[in-house]
C-alpha positions in Angstrom: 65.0 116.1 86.8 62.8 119.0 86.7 64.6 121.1 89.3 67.4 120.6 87.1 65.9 121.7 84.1 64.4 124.6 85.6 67.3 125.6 87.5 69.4 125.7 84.1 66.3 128.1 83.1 67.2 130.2 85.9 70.7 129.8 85.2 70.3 131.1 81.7 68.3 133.8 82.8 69.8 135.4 85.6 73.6 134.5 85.1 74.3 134.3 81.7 78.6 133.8 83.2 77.9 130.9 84.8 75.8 128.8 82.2 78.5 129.9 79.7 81.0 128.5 82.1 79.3 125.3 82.4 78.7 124.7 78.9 82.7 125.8 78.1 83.1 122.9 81.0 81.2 120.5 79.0 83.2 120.9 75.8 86.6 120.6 77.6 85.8 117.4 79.5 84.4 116.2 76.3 87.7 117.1 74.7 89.5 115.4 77.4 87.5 112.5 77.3 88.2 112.1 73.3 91.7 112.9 73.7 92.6 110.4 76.5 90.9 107.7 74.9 92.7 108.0 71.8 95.7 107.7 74.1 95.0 104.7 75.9 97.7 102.5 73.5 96.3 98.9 75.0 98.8 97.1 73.1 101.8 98.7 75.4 102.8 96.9 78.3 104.2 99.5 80.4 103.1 102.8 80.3 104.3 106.2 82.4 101.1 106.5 84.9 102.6 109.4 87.7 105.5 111.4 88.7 106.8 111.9 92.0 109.7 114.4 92.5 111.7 111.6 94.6 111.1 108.7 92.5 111.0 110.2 88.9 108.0 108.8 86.8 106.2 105.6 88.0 105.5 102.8 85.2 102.1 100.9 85.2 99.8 98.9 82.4 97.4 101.3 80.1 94.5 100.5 82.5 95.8 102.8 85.1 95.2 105.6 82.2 91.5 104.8 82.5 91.5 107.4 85.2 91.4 110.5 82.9 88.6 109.1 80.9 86.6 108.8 84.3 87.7 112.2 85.2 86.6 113.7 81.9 83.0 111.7 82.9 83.2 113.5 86.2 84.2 116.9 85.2 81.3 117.2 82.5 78.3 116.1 83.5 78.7 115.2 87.9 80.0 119.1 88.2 77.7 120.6 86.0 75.1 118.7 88.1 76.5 120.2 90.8 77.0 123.3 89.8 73.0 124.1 89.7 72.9 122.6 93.2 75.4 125.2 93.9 72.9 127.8 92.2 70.1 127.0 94.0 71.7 126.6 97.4 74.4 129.0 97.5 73.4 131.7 94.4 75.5 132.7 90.6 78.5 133.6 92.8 79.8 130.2 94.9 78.4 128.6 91.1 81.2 130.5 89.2 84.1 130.1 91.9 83.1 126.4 91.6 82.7 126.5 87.7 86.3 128.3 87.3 87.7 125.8 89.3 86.5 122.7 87.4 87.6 124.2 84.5 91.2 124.7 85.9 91.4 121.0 86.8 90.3 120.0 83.4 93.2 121.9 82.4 95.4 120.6 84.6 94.5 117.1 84.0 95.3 118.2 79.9 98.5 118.9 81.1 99.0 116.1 83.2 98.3 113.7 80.2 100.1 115.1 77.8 103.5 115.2 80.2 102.8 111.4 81.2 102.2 111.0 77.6 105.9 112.9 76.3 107.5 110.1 78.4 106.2 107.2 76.8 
C-alpha cells in the first residue's frame, strides 16, 4: 500500500494526463456501477443478456446482468491498480494507452447495457 500511494504521488507529479485519466476512469465505472444496478429488474423472469448476429438476442434470468456491476468493480479500482503498476514498470506512456483503453471499454459496456436494456 505505500508503493501505491507514492506512485499516485509520482503520477500526480510527473503526468498530470494520466492521473486525470484514471480518476475520469473512476467516475465512469462508478457511473456504470450505479446505472447497471438500478437495471437489474429482479422481479423479471427473462431478461435479454447477449446478442449474436446468427441467433438474434439470447434470453437469460437478471442474474446474468450481474456481470456489468462486476465489470464496473473491475474497471474502477483493479485497472487503476494496475495502471500505477504500469507507471512504475513501463513509464506515463504504456499508463495512458492502458488508461485510454479502459475507458473505451467502460464505454462500450454503457453501450452494451443500454442496447440489451432497449430490448427488454
Amino acid at each position: 500500500m505505500k508503493t501505491f500511494k507514492t506512485d499516485l504521488v509520482k503520477i500526480y507529479q510527473t503526468e498530470r494526463g494520466a492521473f486525470f485519466l484514471m480518476i475520469i476512469n473512476l467516475i465512469l465505472a462508478f457511473f456504470l456501477f450505479i446505472f447497471s444496478i438500478l437495471n437489474l429488474n429482479p422481479g423479471v423472469p427473462v431478461v435479454k443478456i447477449g446478442y449474436g448476429d446468427i441467433g438474434g438476442y439470447r434470453d437469460g434470468t437478471w442474474m446474468d446482468l450481474l456481470t456489468f456491476p462486476m465489470l464496473a468493480i473491475i474497471f474502477g479500482i483493479l485497472h487503476n491498480l494496475l495502471a500505477t503498476r504500469i507507471f512504475h514498470k513501463r513509464g506515463g506512456g504504456m499508463t495512458k494507452f492502458f488508461l485510454l483503453i479502459t475507458a473505451a471499454l467502460i464505454l462500450g459496456s454503457f453501450l452494451v447495457l443500454t442496447r440489451l436494456l432497449g430490448e427488454i
